[in-house]
N, C-alpha and C positions, 0 to 999 in steps of 0.2 A: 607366803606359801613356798614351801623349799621344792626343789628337781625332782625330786621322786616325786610327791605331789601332784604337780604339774600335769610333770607325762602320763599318770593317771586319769585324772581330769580329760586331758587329748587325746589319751585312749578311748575314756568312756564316750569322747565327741564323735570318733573317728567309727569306733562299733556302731553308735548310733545312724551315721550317716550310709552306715553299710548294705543299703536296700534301695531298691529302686522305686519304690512308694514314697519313701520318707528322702530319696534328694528330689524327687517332683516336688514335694510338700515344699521344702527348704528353697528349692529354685521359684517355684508360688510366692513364699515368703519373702525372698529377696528383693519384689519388688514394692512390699511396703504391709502394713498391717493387713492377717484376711481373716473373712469369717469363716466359724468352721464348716455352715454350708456350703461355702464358696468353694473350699476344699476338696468336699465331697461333692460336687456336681463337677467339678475342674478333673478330677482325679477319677470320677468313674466308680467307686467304693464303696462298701457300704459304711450304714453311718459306724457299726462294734471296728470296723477294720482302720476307719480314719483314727477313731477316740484311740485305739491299741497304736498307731503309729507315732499319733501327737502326743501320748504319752511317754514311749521311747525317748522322742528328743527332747520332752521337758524334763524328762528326768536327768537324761545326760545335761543340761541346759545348754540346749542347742536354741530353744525357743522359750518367749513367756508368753503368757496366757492373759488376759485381758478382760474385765468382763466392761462391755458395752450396752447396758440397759440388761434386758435378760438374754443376751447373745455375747457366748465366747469368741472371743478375737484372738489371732495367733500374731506372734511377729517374732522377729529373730532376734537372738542375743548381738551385743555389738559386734564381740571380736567373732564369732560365726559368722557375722555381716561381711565383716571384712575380709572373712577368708573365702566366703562364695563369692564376692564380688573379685577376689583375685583371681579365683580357682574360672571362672565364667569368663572374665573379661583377659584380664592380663597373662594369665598362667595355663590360657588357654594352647597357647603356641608350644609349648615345655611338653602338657602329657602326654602319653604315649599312645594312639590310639591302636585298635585292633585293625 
């Protein structure tokens, strides 16, 4: 994949993460595979509002999708792992707060 590319890609991750519904979801996901009830009971939503979020970040591929018997499971892409687990844990001290 070449630099233009790339930063496409980061782009399309970074648009995706740009809602307050969908870094609940991502911070949910962070700590391990969920369901997509689990989502939407955790998150307050309805179920057209959850499907319309989790599909934002699977398209960006921020997350995959999972199927568990007849029940979708979400989890997070690795390197999106690693950046919420930077962004949450270590890189918490760096941003800027209001």
């Amino acid at each position: 994949m070449d630099e233009r590319t790339r930063r496409l890609v980061w782009a399309s991750v970074f648009s995706a993460l740009a809602s307050e519904p969908r870094l609940q979801i991502v911070e949910l996901l962070s700590q391990g595979t969920v369901q997509c009830q689990e989502i939407q009971s955790r998150l307050q939503l309805s179920q057209p509002a959850i499907s319309y979020h989790l599909s934002k970040l699977e398209q960006a591929g921020v997350l995959q999708k999972e199927r568990h018997g007849t029940r979708n499971c979400y989890r997070l892409q690795k390197g999106v792992s690693a950046l919420v687990r930077w962004m949450t844990q270590e890189g918490k001290e760096t941003w800027i707060t209001p």
